[in-house]
C-alpha positions as CSV (number, residue, x, y, z in Angstrom):
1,X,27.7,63.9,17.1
2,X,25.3,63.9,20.2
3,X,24.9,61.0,21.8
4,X,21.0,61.2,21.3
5,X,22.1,61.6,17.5
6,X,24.6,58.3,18.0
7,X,21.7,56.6,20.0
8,X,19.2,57.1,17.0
9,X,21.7,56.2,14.1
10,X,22.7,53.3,15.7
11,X,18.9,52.3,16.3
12,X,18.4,52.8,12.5
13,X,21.3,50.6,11.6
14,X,20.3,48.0,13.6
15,X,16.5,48.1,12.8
16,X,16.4,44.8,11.1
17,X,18.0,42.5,14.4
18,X,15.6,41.6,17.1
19,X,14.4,44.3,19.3
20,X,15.7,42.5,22.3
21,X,19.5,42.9,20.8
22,X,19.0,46.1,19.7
23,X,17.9,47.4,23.4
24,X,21.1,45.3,25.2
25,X,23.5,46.7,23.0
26,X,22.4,50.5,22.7
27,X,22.0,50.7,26.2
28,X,25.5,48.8,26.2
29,X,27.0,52.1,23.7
30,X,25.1,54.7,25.8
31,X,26.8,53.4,29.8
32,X,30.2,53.9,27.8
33,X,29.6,56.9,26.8
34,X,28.5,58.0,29.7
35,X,31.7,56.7,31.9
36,X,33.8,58.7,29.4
37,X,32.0,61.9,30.0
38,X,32.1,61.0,33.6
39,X,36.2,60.9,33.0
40,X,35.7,64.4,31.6
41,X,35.6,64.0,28.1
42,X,32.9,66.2,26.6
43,X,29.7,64.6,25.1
44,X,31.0,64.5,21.1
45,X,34.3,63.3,22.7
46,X,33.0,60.8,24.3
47,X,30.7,59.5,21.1
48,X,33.9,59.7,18.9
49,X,35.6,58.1,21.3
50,X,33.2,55.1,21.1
51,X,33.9,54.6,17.5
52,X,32.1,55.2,14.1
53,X,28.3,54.1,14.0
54,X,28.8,51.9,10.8
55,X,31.6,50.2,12.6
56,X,29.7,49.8,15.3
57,X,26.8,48.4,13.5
58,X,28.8,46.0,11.3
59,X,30.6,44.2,14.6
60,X,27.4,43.7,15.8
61,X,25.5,42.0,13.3
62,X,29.1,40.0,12.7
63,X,28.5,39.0,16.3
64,X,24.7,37.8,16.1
65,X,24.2,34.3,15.0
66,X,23.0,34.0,11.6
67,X,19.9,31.8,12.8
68,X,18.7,34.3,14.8
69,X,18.8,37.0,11.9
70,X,16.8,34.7,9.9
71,X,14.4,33.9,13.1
72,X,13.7,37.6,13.0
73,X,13.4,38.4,9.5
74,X,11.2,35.0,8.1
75,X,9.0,36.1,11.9
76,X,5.5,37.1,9.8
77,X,4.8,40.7,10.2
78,X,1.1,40.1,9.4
79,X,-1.4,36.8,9.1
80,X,-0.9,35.6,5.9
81,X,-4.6,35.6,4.5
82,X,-6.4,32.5,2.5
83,X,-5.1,33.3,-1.2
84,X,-1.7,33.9,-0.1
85,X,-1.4,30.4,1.5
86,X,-2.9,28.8,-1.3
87,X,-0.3,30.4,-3.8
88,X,2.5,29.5,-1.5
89,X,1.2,26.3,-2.1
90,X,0.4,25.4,-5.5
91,X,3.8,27.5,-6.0
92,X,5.4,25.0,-3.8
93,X,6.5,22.4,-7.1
94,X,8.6,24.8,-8.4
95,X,10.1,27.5,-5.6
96,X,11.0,24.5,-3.0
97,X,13.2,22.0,-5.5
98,X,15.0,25.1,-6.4
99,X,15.3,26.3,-2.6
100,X,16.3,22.7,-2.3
101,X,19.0,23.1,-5.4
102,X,20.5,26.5,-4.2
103,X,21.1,24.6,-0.5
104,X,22.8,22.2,-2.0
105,X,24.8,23.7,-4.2
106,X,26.0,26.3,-1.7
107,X,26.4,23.6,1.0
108,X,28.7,21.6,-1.1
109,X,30.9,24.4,-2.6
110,X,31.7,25.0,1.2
111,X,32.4,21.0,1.3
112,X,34.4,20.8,-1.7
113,X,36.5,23.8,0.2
114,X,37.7,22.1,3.2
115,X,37.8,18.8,1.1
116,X,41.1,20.5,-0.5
117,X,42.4,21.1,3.3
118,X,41.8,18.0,4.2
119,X,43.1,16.4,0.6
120,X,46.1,18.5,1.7
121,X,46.8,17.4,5.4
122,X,46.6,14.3,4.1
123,X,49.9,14.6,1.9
124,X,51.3,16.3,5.1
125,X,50.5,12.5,6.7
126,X,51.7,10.6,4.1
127,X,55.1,12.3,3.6
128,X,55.4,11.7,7.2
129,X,54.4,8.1,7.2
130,X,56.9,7.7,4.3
131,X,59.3,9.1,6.0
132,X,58.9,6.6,8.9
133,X,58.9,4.0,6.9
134,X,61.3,5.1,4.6
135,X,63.9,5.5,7.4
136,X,62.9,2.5,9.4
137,X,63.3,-0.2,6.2
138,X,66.5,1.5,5.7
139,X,67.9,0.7,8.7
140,X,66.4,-2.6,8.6
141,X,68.2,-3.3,5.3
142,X,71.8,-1.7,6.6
143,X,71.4,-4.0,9.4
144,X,70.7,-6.8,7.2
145,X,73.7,-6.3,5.4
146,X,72.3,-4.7,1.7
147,X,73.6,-0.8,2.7
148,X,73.4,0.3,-0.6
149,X,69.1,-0.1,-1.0
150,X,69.5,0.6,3.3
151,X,70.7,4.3,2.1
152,X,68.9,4.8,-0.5
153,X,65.4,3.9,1.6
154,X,67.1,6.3,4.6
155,X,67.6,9.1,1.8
156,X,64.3,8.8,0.6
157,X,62.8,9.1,4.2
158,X,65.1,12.3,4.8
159,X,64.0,13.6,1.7
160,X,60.1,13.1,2.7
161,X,60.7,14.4,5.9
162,X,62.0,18.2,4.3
163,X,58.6,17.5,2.3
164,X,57.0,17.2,4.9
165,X,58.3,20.3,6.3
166,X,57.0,22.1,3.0
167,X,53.4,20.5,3.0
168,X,53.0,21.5,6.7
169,X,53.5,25.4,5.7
170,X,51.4,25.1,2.7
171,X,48.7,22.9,5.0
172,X,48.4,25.8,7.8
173,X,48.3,28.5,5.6
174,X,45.6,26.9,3.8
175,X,43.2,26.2,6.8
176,X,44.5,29.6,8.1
177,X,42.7,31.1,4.5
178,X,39.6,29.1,4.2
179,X,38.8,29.7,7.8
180,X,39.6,33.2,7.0
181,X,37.5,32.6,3.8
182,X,34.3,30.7,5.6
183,X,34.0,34.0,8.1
184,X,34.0,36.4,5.1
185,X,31.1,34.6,3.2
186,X,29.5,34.3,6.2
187,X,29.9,38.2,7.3
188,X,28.8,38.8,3.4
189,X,25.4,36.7,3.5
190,X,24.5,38.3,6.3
191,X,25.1,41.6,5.4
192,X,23.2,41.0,2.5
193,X,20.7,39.6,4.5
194,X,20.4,42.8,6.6
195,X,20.8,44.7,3.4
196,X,17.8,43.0,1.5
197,X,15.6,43.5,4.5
198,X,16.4,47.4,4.4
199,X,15.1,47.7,1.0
């Protein structure tokens, strides 16, 4: 692949992101390419070098805030003329409560995700907190002369703490996946944002 041929791929990919962004990163693309032909690489070296164009394209709209995608795409292309408006308005009752009702259903599925992280952290706490407490009473009891419930309270806060242990594994690998999880549908809907704009 030429790098005219790279240029105007990438350009196609990346029709739907503001022209602005386009221009920076292009121009970004071509200045590598160049260096590497100035390091003696020859032109389709240096382009394969860079990486694949779909790679390419999907890292950057990963990288472009989501706002600005929809900025861009909601920007009218044309003035909107009287009839339009008026539909958009007497359609208003029943496209904007359910606008309203997909927001809010999306918005707290992504809550009722990161509730279960924190529900779990907050087992990690308590096990250590019973543990604590557990282990402190204990000792208070033993030195108040009733060893038998002493151990048993210093058992049960020994036991909590290897709990606790458990919890804390299961606790960080499950903020590691929804945080893994979050970027995904986030990469998604914006992909499909870019892809419904293509068609």
């Amino acid at each position: 692949m030429t790098k005219t041929e790279f240029v105007l791929e990438l350009t196609s990919k990346l029709s739907l992101l503001p022209w602005e962004e386009v221009e920076d990163r292009i121009s970004f693309y071509v200045e590598m390419i160049d260096d590497r032909m100035e390091d003696g690489l020859s032109e389709e070296e240096a382009v394969a070098a860079v990486g694949g164009v779909d790679e390419i394209a999907a890292q950057i709209i990963d990288d472009i805030p989501f706002a600005k995608l929809v900025k861009e795409k909601i920007k009218p292309k044309k003035r909107l003329r009287a009839w339009e408006i008026v539909l958009i308005v007497i359609g208003s009752p029943l496209w904007l409560p359910l606008l309203i009702a997909a927001f809010a259903v999306l918005l707290s599925l992504y809550i009722s995700l990161w509730a279960v992280v924190i529900a779990l952290w907050a087992v990690f706490v308590s096990f250590i907190g019973g543990m604590l407490g557990g282990i402190v009473a204990g000792i208070v009891f033993a030195a108040g002369g009733n060893i038998p419930a002493g151990a048993a309270l210093i058992g049960a806060g020994i036991s909590l703490a290897g709990l606790a242990v458990f919890a804390f594994l299961g606790c960080k690998a499950a903020t590691k996946g929804t945080v893994k999880l979050a970027k995904k549908l986030i990469k998604g809907v914006k992909r499909g944002f870019m892809k419904k704009g293509e068609a």
